[in-house]
NUTORVEX-634899 format. One record per residue (C-alpha): residue in three letters; x, y, z. Coordinates in steps of 0.25 Angstrom, whole numbers, padded with zeros to 4 digits, always signed. Example, Ala and Ser with C-alpha at 12.3 -4.5 7.8 and 13.67 -1.06 7.14 Angstrom:
<atoms>
ALA+0049-0018+0031SER+0055-0004+0029
</atoms>
This chain:
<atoms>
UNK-0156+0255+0062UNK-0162+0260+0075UNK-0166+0250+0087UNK-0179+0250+0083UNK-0178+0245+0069UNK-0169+0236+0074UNK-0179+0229+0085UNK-0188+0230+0074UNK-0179+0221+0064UNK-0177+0212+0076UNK-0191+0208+0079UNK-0197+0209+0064UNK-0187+0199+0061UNK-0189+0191+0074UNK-0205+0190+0073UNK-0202+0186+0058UNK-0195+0173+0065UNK-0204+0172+0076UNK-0214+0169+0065UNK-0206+0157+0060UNK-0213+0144+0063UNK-0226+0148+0065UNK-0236+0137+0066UNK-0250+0133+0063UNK-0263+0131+0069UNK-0261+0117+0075UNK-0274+0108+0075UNK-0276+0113+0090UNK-0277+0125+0086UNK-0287+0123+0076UNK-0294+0115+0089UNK-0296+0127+0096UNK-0300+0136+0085UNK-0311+0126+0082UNK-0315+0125+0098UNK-0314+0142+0098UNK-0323+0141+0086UNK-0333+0134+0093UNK-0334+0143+0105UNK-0325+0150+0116UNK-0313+0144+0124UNK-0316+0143+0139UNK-0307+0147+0150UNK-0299+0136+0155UNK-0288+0130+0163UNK-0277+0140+0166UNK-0286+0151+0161UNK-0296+0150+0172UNK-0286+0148+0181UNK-0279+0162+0178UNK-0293+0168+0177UNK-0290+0172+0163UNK-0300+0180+0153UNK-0299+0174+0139UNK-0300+0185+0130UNK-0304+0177+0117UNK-0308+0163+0122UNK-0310+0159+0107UNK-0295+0155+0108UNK-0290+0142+0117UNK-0284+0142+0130UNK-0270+0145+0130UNK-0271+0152+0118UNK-0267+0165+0119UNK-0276+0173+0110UNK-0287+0169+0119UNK-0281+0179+0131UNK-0280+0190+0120UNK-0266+0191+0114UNK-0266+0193+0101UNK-0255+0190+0090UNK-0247+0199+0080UNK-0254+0212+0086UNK-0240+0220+0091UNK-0250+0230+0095UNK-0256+0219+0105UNK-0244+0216+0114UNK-0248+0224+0128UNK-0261+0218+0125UNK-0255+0203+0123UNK-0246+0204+0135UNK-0256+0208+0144UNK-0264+0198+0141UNK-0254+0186+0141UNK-0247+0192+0152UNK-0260+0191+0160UNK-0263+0175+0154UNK-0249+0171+0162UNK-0248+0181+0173UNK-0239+0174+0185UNK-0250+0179+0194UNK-0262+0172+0186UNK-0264+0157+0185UNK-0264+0153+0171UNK-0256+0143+0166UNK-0255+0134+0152UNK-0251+0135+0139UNK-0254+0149+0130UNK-0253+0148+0116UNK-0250+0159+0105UNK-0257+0155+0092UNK-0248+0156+0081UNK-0260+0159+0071UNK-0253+0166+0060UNK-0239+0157+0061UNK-0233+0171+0065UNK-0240+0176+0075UNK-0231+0186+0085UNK-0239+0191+0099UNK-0234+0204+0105UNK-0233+0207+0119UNK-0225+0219+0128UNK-0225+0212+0139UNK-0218+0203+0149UNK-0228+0192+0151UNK-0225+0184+0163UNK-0230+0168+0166UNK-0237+0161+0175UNK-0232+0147+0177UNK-0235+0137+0169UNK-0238+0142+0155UNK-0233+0138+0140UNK-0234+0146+0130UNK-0234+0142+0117UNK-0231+0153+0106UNK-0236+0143+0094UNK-0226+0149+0084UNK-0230+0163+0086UNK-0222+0174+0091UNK-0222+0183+0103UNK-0217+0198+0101UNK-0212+0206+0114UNK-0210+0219+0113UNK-0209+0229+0125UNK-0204+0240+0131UNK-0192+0239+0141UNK-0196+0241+0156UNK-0189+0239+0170UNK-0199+0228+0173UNK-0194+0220+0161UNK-0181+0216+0167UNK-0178+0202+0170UNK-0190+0196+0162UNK-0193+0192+0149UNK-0206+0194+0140UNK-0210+0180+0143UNK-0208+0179+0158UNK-0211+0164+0166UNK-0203+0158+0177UNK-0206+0145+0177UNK-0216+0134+0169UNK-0219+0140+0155UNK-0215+0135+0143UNK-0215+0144+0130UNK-0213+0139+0116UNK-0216+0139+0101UNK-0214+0153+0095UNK-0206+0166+0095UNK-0203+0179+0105UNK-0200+0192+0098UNK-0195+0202+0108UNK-0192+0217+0107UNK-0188+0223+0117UNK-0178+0235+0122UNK-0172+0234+0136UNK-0171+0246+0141UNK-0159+0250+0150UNK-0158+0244+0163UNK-0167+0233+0162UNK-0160+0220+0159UNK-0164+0205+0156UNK-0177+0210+0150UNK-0187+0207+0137UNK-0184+0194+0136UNK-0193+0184+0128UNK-0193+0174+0138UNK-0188+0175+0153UNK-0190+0163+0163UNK-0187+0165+0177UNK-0184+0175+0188UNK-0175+0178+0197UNK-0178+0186+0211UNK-0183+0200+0207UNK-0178+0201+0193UNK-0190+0204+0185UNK-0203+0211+0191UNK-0213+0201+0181UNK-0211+0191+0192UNK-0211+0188+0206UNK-0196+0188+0214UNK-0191+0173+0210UNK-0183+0167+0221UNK-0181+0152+0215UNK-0183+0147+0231UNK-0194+0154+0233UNK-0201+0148+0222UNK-0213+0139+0223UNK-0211+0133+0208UNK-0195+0133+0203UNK-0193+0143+0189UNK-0194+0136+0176UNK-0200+0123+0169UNK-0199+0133+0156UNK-0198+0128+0143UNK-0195+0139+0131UNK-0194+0131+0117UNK-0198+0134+0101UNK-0195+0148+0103UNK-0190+0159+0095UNK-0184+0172+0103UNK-0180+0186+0096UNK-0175+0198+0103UNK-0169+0211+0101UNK-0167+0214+0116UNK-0155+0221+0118UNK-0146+0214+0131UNK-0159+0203+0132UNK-0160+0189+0133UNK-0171+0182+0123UNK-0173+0171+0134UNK-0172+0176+0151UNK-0172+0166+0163UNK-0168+0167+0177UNK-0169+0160+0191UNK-0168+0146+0194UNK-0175+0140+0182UNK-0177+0125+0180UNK-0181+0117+0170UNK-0180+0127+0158UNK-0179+0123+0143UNK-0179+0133+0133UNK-0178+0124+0118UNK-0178+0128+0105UNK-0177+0143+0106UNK-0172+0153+0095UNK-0166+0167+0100UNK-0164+0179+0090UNK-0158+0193+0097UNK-0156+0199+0084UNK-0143+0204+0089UNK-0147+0212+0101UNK-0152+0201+0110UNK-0141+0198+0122UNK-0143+0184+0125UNK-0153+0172+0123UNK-0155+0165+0134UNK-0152+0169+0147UNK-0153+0163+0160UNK-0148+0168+0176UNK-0148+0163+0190UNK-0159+0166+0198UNK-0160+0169+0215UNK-0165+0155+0222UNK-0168+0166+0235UNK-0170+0181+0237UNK-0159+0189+0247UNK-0147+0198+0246UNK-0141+0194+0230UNK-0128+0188+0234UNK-0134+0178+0245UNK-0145+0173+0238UNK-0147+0159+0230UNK-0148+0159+0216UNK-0156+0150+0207UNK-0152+0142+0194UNK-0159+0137+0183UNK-0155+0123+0180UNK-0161+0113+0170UNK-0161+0124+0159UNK-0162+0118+0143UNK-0159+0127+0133UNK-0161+0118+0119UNK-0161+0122+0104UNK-0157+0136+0107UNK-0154+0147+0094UNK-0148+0161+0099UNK-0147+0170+0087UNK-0142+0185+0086UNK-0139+0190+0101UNK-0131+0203+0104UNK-0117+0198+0100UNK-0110+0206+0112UNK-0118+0201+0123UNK-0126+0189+0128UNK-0127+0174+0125UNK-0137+0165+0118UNK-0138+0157+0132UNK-0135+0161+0145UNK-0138+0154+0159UNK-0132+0160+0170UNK-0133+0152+0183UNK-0141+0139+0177UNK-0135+0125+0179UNK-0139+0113+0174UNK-0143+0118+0159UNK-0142+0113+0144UNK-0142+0122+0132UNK-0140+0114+0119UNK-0143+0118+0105UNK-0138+0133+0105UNK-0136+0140+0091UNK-0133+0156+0094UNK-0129+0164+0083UNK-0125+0178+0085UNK-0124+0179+0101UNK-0113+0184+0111UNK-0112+0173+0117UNK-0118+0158+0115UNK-0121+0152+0131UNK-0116+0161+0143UNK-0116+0151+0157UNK-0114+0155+0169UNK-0116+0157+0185UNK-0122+0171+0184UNK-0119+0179+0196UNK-0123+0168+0206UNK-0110+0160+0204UNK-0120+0149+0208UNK-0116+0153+0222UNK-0128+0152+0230UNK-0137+0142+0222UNK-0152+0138+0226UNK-0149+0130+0237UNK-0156+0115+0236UNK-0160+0120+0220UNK-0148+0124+0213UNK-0135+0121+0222UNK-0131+0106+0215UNK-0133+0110+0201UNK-0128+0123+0200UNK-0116+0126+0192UNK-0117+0112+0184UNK-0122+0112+0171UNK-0122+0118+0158UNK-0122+0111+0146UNK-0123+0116+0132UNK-0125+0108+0120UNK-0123+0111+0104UNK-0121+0126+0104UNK-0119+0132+0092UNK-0116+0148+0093UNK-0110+0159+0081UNK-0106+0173+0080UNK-0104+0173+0094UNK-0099+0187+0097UNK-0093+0183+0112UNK-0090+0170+0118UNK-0100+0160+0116UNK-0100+0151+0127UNK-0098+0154+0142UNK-0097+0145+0153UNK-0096+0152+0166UNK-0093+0145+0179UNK-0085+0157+0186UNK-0088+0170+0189UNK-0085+0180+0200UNK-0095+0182+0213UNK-0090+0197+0210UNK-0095+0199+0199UNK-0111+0198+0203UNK-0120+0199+0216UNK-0110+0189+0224UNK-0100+0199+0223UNK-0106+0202+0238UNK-0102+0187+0242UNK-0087+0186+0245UNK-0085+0170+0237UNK-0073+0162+0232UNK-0067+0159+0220UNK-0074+0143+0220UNK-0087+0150+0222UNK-0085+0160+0209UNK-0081+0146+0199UNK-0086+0134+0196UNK-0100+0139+0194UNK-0106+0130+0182UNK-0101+0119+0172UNK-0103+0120+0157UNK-0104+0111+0147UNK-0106+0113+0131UNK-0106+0102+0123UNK-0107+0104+0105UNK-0104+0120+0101UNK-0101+0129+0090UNK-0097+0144+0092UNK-0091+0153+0084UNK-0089+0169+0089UNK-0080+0180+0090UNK-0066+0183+0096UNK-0075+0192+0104UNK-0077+0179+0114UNK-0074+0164+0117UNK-0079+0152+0112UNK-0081+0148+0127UNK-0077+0152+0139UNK-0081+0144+0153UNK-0077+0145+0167UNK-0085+0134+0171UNK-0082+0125+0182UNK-0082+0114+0171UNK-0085+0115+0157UNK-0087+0104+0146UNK-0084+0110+0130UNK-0084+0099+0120UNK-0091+0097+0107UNK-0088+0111+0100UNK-0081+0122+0089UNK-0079+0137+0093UNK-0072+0146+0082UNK-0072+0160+0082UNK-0069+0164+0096UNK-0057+0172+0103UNK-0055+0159+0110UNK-0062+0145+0110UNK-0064+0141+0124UNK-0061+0149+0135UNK-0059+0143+0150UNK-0056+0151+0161UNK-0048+0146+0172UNK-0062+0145+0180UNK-0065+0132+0172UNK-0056+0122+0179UNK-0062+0110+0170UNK-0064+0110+0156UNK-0069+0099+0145UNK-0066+0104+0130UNK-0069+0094+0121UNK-0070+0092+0104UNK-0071+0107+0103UNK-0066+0114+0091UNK-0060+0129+0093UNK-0057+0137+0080UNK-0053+0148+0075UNK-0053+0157+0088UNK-0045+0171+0091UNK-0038+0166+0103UNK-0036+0152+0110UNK-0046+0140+0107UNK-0045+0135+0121UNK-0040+0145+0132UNK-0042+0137+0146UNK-0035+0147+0154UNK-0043+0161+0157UNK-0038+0167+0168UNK-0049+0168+0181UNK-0049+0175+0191UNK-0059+0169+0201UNK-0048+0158+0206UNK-0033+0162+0209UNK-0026+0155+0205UNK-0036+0148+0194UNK-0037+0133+0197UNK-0034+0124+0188UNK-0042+0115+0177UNK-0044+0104+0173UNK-0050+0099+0159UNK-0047+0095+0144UNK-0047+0099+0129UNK-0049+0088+0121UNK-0053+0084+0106UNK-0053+0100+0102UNK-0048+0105+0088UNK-0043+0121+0092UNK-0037+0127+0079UNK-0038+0140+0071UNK-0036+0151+0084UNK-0027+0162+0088UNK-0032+0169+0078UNK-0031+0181+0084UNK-0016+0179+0085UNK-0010+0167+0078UNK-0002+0157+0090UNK-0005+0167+0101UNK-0017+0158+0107UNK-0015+0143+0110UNK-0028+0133+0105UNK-0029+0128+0120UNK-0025+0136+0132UNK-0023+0131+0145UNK-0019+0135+0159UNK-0023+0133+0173UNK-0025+0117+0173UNK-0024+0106+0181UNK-0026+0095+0171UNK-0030+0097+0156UNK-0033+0088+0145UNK-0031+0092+0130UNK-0032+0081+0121UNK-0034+0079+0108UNK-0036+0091+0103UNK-0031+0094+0086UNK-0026+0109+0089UNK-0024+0119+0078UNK-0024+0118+0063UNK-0017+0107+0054UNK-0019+0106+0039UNK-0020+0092+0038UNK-0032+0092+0048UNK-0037+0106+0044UNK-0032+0111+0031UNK-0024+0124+0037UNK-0014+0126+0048UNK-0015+0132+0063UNK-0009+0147+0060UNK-0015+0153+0073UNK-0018+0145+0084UNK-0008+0144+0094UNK-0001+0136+0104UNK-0011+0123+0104UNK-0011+0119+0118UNK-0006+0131+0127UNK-0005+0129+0143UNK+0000+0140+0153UNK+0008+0138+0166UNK-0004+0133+0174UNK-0008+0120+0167UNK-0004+0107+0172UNK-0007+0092+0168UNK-0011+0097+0156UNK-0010+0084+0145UNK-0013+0086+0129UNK-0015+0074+0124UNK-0015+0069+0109UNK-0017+0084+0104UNK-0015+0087+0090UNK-0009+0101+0085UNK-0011+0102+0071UNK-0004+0116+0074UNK-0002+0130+0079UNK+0000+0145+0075UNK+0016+0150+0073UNK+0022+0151+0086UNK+0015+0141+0094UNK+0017+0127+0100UNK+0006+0114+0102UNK+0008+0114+0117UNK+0012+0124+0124UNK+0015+0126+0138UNK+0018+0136+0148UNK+0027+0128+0156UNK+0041+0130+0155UNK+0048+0122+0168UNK+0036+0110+0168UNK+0024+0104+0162UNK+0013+0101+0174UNK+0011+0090+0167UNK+0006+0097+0154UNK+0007+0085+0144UNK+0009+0084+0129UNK+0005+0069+0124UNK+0003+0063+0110UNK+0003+0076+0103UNK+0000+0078+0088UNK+0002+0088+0078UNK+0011+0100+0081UNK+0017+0097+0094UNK+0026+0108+0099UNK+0027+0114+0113UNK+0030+0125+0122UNK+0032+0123+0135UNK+0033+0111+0146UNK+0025+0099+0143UNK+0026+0084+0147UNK+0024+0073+0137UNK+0029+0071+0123UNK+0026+0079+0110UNK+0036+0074+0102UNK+0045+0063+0109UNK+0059+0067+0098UNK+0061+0083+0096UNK+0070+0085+0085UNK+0079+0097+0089UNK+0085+0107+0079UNK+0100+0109+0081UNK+0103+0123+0082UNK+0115+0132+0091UNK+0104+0133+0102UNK+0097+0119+0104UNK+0082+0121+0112UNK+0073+0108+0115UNK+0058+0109+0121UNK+0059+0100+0131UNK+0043+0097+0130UNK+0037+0086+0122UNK+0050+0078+0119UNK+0058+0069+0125UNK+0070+0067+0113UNK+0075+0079+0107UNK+0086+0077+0093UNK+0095+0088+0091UNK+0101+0085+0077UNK+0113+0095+0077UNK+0117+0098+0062UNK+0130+0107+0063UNK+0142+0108+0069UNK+0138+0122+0079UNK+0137+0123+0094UNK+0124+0120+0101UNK+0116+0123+0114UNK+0107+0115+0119UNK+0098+0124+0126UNK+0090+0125+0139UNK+0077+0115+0134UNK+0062+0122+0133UNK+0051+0117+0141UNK+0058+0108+0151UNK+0051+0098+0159UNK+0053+0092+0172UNK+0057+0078+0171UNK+0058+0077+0155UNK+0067+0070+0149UNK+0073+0072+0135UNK+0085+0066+0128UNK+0093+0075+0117UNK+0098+0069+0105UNK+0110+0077+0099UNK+0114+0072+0084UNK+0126+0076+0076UNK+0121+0077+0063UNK+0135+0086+0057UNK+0148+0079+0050UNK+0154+0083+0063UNK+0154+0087+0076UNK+0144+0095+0083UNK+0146+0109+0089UNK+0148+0111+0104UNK+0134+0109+0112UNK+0131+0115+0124UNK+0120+0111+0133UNK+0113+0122+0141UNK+0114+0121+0156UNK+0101+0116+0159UNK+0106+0102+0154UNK+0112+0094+0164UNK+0121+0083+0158UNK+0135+0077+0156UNK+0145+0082+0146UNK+0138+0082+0131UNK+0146+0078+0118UNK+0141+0080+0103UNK+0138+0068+0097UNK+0149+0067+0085UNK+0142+0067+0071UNK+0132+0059+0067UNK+0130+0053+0079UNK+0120+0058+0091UNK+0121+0060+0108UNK+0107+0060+0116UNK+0106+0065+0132UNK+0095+0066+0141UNK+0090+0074+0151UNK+0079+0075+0161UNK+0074+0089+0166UNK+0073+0090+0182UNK+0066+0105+0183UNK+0080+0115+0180UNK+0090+0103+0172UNK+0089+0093+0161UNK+0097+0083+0168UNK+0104+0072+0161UNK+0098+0057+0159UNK+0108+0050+0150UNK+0116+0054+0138UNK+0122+0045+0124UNK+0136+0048+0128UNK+0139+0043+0116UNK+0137+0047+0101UNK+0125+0039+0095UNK+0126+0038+0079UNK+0115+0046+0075
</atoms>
């Protein structure tokens, strides 16, 4: 099927949708039927003010047929946008509502142009639709068909657009952009937010339906320092070629050589009841703010998309914020709420709060490594998402992020932290079924060297069902670099008493490397683990750093150095070669059943300042074979205990020995 069949399909189907939900003629309509019966509209208000010429004065003010545009007439459109582009030119003086009547319950209004606003204008589309089609040009980049900085409002009916951009023009043939940013677009004046009499925004876009076919586009555009936008009850459709929904970037608070000016942010966005359906799967997000602060999205469904919500700093690293505007609030906060996203074909969620100076115009500006982290804190509260081993559930390098309240299944891992993010919240999260780790919380960065540590806690999670990729090769929780970290009462891995079926891929449960200290889990439950791996498993081998196992259930084998007790009396098996974990207990029985020489060899996971007490049982018709005790074991002169009877000795470990406590002496019946 060639291109232009395809557009064709797109935006028959999408004008099919946009007519859904038209509405009837309300009794005020019938009003000023009955009033244009009786004679001719005057000219009033904002019309006479903008020295407007009503072409048909038998229709009402604000009504849009009265300045000649015409509805379902595709042959009308360079008529229809001259006209309303000359009702809310920027240079004129209108302002008010404009209304497109809905006469038919499907009415569509073409147009092939950008039409730019005056302040202070609402538009009301009535249930109708507006259909864009145009051709590409230079002068179309960095705006948007319907084009307003700040004080407009637009709601009640549907965009279509159709539109090709053409090679080397970017961020154009939007239905809707809101904003500037310095020289970016030619369709309105250089926008330096400080040199502005009357801040950018006070927009509300709501009770809208979007569908696009452009090709590396965005359905919804804005830039600069924004304030006080909503954007409620909006439906995107990008019929799989459209690259993002929404999209928002930083904007320049002053003019002057790139790198040294101030940049603006947009703060107090909304973004409510948002539906994002079909994006190019390989490119592109649902949402995307790049340098806002202080902003909510709650209520997001996206099906088919990339990528769900994209935050980050943008090139500006918030580094020079508006000074006296933006400087407090910068970097704090964004919060989404209930986000619902499937068939994501890259990682859904992204929290950015580092990024390096050289990879945009700072590049110039010699900076530190504080200055390229900490840039924005992140909270999502209530999700769903469901992808691809192409991408991550979430990945954050935020200064702080909050994840609680949510299920991610599909993904080559669950949640991904870099070692940017140095305090973490995860909370009554579910992570199924993923390729790889469900909680990796050690990516390596290198903006800091050596990475500082984090602080930060897993708790109330269920993690079961990954590695599937390679069963036992990736741990549920994977943890290094840390300082402090909390995980608590978490049910890890399948159990058929709790689930129906057993862990057979998912590996070690809770994984930490050499770097991680004072890390406690606390009243975990392991239901279990793939072949080969262990409950808790640790990298140190000579001490803990105060890693801590306490009131474990489930499975609750180890690896490693930990402090604390999993199960305070080890049952050894008696063999030629004996080899105790010195983590986790604190008694261990060796129940020696035959009469053959033993070894008691050098014990594994040794910690500074344990104390553990061996408990030798003959449980032969005779006496034992000869034991020998391996070097390390510092103690007096051993003797078998004589059949059926049993000799304890304890030893503390001071950092190279186990040193002798106390020993029976004695043989103790058993």
């Amino acid at each position: 099927m060639d291109v232009v069949s395809t557009r064709r399909q797109v935006i028959s189907v999408a004008v099919a949708i946009a007519g859904v939900g038209g509405v009837e003629l309300g009794t005020n309509e019938v009003a000023r039927s009955a009033a244009a019966a009786a004679g001719k509209y005057p000219i009033i208000g904002g019309e006479a003010l903008g020295k407007l010429v009503s072409i048909n004065d038998g229709f009402p003010p604000g009504d849009i047929r009265r300045y000649g545009i015409v509805a379902n007439d595709p042959a009308a459109a360079s008529a229809n946008a001259k006209a309303f582009k000359e009702l809310v030119a920027p240079a004129g003086k209108f302002s008010g509502s404009v209304r497109f009547p809905n006469v038919s319950g499907s009415d569509v209004y073409h147009f092939d142009d950008v039409i730019v606003f005056h302040d202070d204008i609402r538009v009301d589309l009535s249930g109708s639709s507006l259909m864009f089609h145009k051709i590409s040009q230079l002068d179309d980049a960095n705006s948007g068909f319907l084009f307003a900085l700040r004080n407009f409002q637009l709601e009640n009916g549907s965009i279509v657009v159709d539109y090709e951009m053409a090679r080397g023009i970017t961020s154009a043939g939007s239905a809707i952009h809101i904003g500037n940013r310095g020289a970016d677009s030619v369709h309105v004046a250089p926008t330096y937010d400080s040199r502005l009499s009357m801040p950018l925004g006070n927009v509300v876009l709501r009770n809208l339906r979007i569908a696009s076919n452009v090709v590396n586009g965005n359905a919804i555009e804005m830039t600069g320092g924004l304030s006080g936008v909503t954007v409620e009850n909006v439906w995107i459709d990008g019929g799989g070629r459209l690259k993002g929904g929404i999209y928002y970037e930083f904007g320049w608070a002053t003019p002057g050589p790139t790198n040294l000016r101030e940049t603006s942010h947009a703060h107090n966005l909304r973004f409510v009841n948002i539906t994002v359906n079909n994006l190019n799967h390989t490119a592109g997000a649902a949402v995307t703010l790049a340098g806002a602060y202080n902003s909510i999205l709650e209520n997001l469904y996206v099906d088919g998309a990339a990528a769900a919500f994209v935050g980050t700093p943008g090139e500006s690293l918030n580094y020079r914020p508006w000074k006296g505007v933006d400087q407090i609030g910068v970097k704090r906060t964004i919060v989404l709420r209930n986000i619902i996203a499937s068939r994501i074909g890259g990682t859904a969620i992204t929290f950015t709060g580092a990024q390096r100076a050289a990879n945009g115009y700072l590049a110039a500006r010699v900076v530190t490594s504080a200055v390229q982290t900490d840039l924005g804190d992140y909270y999502i509260d209530g999700f769903a998402i469901d992808g691809t081993s192409n991408g991550w559930g979430i990945l954050t390098s935020a200064g702080k992020v909050g994840i609680r309240n949510g299920r991610i299944s599909g993904f080559q891992r669950g949640i991904v932290l870099t070692d940017d993010c140095t305090q973490a919240s995860i909370d009554s999260v579910d992570v199924v079924g993923c390729a790889q780790a469900a909680i990796q919380l050690d990516m390596p960065s290198t903006i800091w060297n050596p990475p500082r540590a984090k602080l930060g806690e897993i708790r109330n999670c269920f993690l079961a069902g990954n590695s599937t990729q390679m069963a036992g090769a990736y741990p549920a929780i994977d943890l290094n670099t840390c300082a402090g970290f909390l995980i608590q009462d978490n049910r890890i891995g399948y159990e058929p008493a709790h689930d129906g079926q057993a862990e057979s891929t998912q590996g070690n449960a809770i994984q930490l490397g050499a770097r991680c200290s004072r890390v406690l889990c606390l009243g975990n439950y392991v239901g279990g683990v793939g072949a080969g791996a262990v409950a808790y498993f640790s990298s140190l081998h000579a001490q803990t750093n105060g890693n801590t196992i306490q009131l474990p259930g489930g499975s609750i084998t180890t690896h490693g150095c930990w402090d604390g007790v999993t199960a305070r009396r080890q049952v050894v098996a008696f063999a030629p070669v004996i080899t105790i974990n010195a983590t986790g207990g604190e008694q261990y029985d060796i129940d020696a059943t035959s009469a053959v020489n033993f070894r008691i060899n050098i014990p594994l996971n040794p910690v500074n300042d344990k104390v553990i007490c061996m408990t030798l049982r003959n449980s032969t018709d005779g006496a034992l074979g000869h034991a020998t005790w391996d070097g390390v074991f510092r103690m007096s002169s051993w003797t078998n205990p004589s059949s059926g009877h049993n000799r304890s000795i304890m030893f503390r470990y001071e950092g190279s020995y186990w040193l002798q406590i106390a020993q029976t002496g004695v043989d103790i019946p058993n």
